[in-house]
Backbone as a chain_set.jsonl record, in Angstrom:
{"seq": "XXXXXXXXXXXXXXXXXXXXXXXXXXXXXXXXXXXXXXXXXXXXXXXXXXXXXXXXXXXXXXXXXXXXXXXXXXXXXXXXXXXXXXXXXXXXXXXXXXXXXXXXXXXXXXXXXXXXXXXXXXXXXXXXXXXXXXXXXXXXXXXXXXXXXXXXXXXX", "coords": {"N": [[-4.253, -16.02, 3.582], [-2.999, -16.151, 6.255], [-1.019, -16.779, 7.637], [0.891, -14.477, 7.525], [1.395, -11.046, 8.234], [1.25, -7.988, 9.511], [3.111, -4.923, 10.344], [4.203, -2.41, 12.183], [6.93, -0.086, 10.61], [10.012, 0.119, 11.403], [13.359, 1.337, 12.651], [15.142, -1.158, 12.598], [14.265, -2.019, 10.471], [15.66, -1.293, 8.224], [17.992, -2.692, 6.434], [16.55, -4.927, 5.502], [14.879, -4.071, 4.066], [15.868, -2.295, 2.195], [17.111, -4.345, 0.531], [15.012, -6.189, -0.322], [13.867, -4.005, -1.851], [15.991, -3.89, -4.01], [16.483, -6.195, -4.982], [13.29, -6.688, -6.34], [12.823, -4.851, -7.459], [14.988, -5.521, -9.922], [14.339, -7.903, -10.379], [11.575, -8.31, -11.137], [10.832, -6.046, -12.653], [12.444, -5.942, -14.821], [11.124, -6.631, -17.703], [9.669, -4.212, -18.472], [11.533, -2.363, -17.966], [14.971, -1.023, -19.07], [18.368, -1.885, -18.608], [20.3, -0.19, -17.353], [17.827, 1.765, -16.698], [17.256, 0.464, -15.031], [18.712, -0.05, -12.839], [19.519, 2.804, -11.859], [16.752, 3.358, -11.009], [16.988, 1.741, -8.819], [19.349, 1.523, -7.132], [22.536, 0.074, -6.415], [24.055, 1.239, -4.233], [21.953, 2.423, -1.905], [21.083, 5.996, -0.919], [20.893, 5.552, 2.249], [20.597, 6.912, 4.7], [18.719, 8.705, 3.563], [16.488, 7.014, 2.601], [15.765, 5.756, 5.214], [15.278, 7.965, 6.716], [13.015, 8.858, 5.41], [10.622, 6.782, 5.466], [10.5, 6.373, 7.76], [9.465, 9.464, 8.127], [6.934, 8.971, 6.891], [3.268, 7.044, 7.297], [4.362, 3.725, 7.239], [4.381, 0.346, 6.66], [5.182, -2.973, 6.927], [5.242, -6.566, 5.875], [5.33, -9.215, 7.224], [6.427, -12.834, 6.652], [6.737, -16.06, 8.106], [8.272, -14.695, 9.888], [10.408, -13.1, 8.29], [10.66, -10.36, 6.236], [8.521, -9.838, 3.951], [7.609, -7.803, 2.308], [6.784, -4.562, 1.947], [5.438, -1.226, 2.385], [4.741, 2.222, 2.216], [2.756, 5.528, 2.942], [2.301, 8.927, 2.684], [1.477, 11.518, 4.522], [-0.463, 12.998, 3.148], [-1.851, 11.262, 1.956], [-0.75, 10.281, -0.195], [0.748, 7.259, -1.707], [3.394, 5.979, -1.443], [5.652, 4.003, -1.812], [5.281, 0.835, -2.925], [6.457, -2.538, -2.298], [6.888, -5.841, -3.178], [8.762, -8.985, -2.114], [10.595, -10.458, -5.228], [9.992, -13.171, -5.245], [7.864, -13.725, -3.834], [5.718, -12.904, -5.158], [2.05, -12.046, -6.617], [0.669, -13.523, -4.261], [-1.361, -12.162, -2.133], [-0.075, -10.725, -0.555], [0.69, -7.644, -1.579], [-1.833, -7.0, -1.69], [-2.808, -6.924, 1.156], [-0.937, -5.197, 2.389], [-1.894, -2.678, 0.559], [-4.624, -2.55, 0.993], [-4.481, -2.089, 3.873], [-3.089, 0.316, 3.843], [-4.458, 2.067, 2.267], [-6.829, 2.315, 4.438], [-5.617, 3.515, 6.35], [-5.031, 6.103, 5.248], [-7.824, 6.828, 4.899], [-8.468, 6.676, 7.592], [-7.057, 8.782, 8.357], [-8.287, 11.085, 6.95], [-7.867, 11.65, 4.482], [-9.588, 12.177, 1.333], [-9.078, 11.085, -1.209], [-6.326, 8.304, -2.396], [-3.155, 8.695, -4.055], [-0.567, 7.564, -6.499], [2.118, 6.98, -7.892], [3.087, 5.18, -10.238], [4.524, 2.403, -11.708], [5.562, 1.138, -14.768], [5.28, -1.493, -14.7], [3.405, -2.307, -12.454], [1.234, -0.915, -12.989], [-1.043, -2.334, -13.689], [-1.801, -3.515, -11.526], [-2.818, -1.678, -9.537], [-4.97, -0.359, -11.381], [-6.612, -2.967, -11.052], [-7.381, -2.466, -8.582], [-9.123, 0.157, -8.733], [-8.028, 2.242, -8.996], [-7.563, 4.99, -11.191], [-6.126, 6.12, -13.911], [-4.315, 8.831, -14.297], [-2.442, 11.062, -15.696], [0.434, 9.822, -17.929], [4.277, 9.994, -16.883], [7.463, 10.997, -17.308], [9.773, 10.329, -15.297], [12.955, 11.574, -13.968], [15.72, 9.751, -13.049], [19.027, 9.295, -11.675], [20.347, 10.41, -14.15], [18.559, 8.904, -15.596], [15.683, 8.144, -17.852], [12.667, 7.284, -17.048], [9.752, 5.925, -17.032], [6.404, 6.571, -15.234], [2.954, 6.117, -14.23], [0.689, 8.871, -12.939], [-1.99, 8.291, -10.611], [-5.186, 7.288, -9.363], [-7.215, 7.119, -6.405], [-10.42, 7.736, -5.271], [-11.643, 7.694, -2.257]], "CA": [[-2.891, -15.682, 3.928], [-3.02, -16.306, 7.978], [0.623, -16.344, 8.515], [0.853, -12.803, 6.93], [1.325, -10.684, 9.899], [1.643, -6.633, 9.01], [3.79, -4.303, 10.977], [4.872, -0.512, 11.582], [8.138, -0.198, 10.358], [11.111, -0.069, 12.647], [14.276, 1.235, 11.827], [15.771, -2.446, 12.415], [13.742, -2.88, 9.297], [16.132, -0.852, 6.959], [18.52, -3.277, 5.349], [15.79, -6.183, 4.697], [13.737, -2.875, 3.29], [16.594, -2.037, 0.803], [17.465, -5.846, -0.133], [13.586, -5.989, -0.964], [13.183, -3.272, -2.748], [17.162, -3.798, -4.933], [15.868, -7.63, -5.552], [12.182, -6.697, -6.437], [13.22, -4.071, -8.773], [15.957, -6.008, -10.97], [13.643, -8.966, -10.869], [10.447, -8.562, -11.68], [10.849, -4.965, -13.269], [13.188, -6.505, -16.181], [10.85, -6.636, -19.068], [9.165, -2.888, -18.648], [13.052, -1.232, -18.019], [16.041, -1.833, -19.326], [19.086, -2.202, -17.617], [20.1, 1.07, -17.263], [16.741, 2.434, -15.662], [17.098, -0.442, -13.209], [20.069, 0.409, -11.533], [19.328, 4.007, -11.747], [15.708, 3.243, -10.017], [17.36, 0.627, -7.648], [21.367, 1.459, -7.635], [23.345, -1.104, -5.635], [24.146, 2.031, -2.875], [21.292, 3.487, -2.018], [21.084, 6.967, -0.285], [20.293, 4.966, 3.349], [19.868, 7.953, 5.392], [17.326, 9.359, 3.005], [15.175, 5.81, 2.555], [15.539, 6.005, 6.553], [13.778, 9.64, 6.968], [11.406, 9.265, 4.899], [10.03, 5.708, 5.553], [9.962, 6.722, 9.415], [8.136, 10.274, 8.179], [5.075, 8.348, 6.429], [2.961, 5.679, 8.023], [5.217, 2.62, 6.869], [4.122, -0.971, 7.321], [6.179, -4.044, 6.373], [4.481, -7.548, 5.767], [6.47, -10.362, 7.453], [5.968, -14.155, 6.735], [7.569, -16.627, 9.298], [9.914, -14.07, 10.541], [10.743, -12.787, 7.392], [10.02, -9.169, 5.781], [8.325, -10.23, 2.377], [6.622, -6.485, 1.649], [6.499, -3.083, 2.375], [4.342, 0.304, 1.946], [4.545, 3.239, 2.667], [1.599, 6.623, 2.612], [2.623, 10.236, 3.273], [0.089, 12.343, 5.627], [-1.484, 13.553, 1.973], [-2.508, 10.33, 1.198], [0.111, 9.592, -1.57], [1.442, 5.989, -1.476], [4.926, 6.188, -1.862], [6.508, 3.008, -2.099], [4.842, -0.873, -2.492], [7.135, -3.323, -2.843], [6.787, -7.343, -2.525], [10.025, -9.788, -2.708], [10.028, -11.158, -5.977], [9.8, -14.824, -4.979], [6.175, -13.662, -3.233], [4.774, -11.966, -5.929], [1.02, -12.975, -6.995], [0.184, -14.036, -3.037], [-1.848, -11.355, -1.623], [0.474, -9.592, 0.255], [0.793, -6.634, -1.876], [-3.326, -6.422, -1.727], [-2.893, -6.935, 1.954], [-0.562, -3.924, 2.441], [-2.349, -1.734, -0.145], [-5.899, -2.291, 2.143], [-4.08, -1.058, 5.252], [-2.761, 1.73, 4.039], [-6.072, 2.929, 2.264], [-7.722, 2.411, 5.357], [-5.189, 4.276, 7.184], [-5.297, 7.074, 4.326], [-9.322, 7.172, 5.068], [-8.438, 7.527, 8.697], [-6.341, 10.413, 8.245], [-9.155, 11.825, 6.457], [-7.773, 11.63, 2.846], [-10.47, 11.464, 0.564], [-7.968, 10.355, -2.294], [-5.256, 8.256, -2.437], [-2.301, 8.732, -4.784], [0.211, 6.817, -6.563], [3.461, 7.155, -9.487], [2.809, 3.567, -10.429], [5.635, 1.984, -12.366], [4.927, 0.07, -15.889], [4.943, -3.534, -13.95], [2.816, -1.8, -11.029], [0.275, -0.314, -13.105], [-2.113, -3.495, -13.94], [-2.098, -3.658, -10.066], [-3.529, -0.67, -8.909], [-5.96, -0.5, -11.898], [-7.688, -3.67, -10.787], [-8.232, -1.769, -7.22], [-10.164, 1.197, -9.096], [-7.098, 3.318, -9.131], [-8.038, 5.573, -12.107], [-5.093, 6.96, -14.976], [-4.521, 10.546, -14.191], [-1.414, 10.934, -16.412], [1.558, 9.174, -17.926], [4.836, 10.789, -17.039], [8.352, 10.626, -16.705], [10.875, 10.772, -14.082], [14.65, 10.875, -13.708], [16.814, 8.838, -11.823], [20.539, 9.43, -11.862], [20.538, 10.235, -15.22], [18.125, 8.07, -16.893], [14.226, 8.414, -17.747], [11.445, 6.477, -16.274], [8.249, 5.616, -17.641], [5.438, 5.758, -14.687], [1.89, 6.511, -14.214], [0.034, 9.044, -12.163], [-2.899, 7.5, -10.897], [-5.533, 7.794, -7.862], [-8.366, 6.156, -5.996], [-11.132, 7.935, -4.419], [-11.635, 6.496, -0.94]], "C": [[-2.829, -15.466, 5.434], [-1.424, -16.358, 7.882], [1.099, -15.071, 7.887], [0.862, -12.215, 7.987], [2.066, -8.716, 8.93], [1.702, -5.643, 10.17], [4.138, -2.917, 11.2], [6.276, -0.804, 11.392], [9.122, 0.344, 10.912], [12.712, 0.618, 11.9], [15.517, 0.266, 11.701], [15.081, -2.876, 10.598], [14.862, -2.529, 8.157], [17.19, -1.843, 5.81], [17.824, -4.461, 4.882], [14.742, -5.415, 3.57], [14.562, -2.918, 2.195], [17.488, -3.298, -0.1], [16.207, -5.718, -1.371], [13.891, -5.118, -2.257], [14.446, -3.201, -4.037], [16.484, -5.114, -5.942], [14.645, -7.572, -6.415], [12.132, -6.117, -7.893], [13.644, -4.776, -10.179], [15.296, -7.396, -11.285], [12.593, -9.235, -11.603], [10.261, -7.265, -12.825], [11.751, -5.102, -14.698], [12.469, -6.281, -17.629], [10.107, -5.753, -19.3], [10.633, -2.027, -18.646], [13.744, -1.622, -18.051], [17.335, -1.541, -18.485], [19.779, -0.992, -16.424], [18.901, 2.067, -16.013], [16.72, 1.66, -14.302], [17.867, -0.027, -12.543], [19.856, 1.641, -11.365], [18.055, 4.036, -10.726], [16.193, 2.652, -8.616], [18.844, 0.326, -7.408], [21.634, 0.474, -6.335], [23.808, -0.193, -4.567], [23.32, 2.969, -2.848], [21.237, 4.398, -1.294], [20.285, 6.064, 1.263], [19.386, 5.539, 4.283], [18.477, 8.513, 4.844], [16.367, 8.341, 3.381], [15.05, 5.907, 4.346], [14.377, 7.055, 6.815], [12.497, 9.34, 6.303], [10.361, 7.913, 5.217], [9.478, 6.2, 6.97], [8.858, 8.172, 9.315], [6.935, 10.021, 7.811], [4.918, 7.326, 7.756], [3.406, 4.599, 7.044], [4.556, 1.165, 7.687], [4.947, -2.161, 6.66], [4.933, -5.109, 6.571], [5.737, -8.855, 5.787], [5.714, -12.195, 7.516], [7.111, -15.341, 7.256], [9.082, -15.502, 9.486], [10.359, -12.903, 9.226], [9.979, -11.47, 6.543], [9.919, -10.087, 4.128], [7.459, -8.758, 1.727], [6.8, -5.319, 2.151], [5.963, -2.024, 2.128], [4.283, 1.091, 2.259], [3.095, 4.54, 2.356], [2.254, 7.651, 3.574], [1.273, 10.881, 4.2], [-1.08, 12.643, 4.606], [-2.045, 12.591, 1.54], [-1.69, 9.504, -0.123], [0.814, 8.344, -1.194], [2.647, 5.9, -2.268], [6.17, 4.977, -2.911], [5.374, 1.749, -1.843], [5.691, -1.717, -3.423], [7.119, -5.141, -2.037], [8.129, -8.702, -3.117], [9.591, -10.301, -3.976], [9.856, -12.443, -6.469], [8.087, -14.835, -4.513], [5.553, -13.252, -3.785], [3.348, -12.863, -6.074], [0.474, -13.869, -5.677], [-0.623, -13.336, -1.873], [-1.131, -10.693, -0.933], [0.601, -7.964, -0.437], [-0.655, -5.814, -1.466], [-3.415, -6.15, -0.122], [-1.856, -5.337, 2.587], [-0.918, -2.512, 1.826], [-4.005, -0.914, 0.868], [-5.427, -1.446, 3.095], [-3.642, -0.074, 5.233], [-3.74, 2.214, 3.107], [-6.908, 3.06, 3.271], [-6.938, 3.265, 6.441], [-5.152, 5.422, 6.73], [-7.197, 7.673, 4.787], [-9.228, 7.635, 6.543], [-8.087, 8.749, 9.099], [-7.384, 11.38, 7.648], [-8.964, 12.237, 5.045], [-8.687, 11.278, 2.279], [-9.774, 10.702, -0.997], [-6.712, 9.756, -1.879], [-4.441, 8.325, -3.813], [-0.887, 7.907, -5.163], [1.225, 7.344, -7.682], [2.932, 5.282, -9.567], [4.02, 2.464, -11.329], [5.145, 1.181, -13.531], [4.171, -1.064, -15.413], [3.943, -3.161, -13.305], [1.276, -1.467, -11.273], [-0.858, -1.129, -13.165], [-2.62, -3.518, -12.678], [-2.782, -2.942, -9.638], [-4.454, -0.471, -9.991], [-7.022, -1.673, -11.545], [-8.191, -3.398, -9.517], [-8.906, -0.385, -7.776], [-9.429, 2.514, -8.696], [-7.415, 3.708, -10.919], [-6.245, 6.599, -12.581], [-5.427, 8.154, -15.111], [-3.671, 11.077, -15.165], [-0.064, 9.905, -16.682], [2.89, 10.569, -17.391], [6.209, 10.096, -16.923], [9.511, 11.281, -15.678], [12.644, 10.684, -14.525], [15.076, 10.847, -12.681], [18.117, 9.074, -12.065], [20.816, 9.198, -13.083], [19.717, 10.013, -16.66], [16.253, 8.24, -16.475], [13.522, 7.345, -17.429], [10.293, 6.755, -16.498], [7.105, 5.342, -16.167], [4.124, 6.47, -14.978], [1.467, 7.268, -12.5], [-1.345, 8.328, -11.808], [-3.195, 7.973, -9.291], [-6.858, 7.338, -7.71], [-9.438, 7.066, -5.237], [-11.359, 7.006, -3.475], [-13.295, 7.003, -0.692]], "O": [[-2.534, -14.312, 5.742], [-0.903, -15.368, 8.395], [2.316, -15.049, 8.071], [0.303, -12.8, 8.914], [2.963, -8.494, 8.118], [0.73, -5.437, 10.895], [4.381, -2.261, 10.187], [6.789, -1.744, 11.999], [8.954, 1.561, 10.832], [13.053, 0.348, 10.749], [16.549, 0.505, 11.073], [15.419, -3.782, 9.836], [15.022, -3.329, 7.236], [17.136, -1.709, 4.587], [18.322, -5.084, 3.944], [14.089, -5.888, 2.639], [14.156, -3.51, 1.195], [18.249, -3.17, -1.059], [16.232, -5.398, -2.56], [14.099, -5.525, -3.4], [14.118, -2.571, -5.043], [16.127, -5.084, -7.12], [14.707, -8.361, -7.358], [11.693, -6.547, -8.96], [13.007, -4.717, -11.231], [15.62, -8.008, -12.303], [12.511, -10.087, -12.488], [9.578, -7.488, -13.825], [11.611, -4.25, -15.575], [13.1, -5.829, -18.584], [9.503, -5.953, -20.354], [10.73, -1.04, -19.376], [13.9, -2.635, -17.37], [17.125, -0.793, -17.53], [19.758, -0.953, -15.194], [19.113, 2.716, -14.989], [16.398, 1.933, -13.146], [17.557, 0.442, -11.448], [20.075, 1.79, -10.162], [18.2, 4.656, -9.672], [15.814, 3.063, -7.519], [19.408, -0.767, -7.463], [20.826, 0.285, -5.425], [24.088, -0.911, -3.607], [23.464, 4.064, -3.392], [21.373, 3.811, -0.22], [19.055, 6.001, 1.25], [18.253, 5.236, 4.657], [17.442, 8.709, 5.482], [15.528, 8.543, 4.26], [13.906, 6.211, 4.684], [13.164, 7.001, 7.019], [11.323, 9.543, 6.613], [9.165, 8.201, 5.171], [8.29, 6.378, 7.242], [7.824, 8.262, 9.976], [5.945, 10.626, 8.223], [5.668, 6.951, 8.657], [2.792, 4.566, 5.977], [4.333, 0.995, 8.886], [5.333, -1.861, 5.53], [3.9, -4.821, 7.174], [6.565, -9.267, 4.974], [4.787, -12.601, 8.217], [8.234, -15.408, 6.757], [10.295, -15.574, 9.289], [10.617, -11.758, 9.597], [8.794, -11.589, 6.231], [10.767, -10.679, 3.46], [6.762, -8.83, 0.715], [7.087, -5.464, 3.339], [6.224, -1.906, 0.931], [3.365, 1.044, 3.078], [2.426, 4.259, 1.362], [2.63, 7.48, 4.733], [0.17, 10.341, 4.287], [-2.275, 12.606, 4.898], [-2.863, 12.81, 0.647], [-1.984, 8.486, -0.75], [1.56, 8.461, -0.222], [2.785, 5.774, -3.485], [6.921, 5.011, -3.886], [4.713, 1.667, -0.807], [5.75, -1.742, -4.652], [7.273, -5.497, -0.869], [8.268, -9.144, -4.258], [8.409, -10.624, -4.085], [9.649, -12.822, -7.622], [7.278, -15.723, -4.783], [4.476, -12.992, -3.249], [3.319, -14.059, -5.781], [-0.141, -14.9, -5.95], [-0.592, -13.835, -0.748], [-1.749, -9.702, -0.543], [0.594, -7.061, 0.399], [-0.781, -4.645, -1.1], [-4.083, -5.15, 0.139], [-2.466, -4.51, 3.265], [-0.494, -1.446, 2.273], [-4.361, 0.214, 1.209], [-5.802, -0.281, 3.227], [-3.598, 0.647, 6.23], [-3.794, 3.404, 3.419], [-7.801, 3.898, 3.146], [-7.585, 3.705, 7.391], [-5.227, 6.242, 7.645], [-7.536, 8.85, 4.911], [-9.728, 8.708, 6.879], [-8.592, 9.538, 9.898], [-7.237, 12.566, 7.944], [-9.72, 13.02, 4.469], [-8.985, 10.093, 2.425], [-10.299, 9.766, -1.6], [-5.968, 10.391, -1.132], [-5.106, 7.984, -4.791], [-0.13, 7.605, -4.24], [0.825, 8.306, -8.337], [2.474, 4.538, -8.7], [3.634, 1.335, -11.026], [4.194, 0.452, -13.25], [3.02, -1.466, -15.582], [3.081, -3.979, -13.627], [0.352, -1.57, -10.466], [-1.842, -0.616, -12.633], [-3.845, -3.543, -12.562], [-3.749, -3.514, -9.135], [-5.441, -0.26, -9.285], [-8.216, -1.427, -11.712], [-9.26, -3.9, -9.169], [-9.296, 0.253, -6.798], [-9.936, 3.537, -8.234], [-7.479, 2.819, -11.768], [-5.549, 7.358, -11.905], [-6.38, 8.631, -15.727], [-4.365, 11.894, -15.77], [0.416, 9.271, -15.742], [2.629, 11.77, -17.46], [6.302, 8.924, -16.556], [9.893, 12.432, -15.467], [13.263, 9.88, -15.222], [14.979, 11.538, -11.667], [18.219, 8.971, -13.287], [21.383, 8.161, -13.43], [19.82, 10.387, -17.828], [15.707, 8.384, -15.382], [14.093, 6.284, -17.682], [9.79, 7.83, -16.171], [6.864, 4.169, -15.881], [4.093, 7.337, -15.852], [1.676, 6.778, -11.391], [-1.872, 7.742, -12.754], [-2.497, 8.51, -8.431], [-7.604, 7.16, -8.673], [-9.032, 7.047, -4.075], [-11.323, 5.788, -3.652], [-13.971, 6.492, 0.2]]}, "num_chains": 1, "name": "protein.A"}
């Protein structure tokens, strides 16, 4: 993946961030949540200001291919990985693995000896084949409606 090119995240990045992550959701997330949980996970107006703050308070990296944001990731100071999300036209092309590396290795720099994840149904196969280990199931709510994810966490 040479034209892969990974970035800190800008706050020019925010509306290709919340395209991503509306598209990614309702696409590939379809046959773990039903319609309901999607829009509730990924509503069509999302709180901007918030996804703003908090993307700029973690270390945030985006993954752009010709020009184009195709990924993003975030990790809090504790090591918890917040958000990974990859368009869902790019899925299955290393970029997710390529944003997951850099922010474990930026997690190890910080001196986290664990990283941490919520993992989402779709999400979870993913981070189990990096030796992310099932800490609990749990669920969440979203405006309303429950959500099926997994705790889960990697010694570094």
């Amino acid at each position: 993946m040479s034209d892969l090119i990974l970035t800190p995240y800008t706050p020019e990045d925010l509306p290709a961030a919340l395209e991503l992550f509306y598209d990614t959701v309702h696409r590939v997330c379809w046959a773990d949540y039903d319609e309901a949980r999607l829009a509730a996970w990924a509503p069509d107006l999302p709180d901007r200001e918030r996804w703003q703050e908090s993307l700029l308070a973690h270390d945030s990296l985006v993954a752009r291919m010709d020009g184009q944001i195709v990924g993003f990731g975030d990790l809090d100071p504790s090591g918890y990985l917040d958000r990974l999300y990859v368009r869902w036209d790019r899925q299955r092309q290393g970029i997710a693995t390529a944003l997951c590396d850099a922010l474990e290795a930026r997690a190890e720099e910080m001196g986290c000896s664990l990283v941490t994840t919520h993992a989402s149904i779709t999400a979870r196969p993913f981070f189990a084949k990096r030796a992310y280990v099932l800490v609990c199931p749990q669920q969440v709510e979203r405006s309303g409606q429950w959500l099926t994810n997994y705790v889960m966490e990697k010694p570094l």
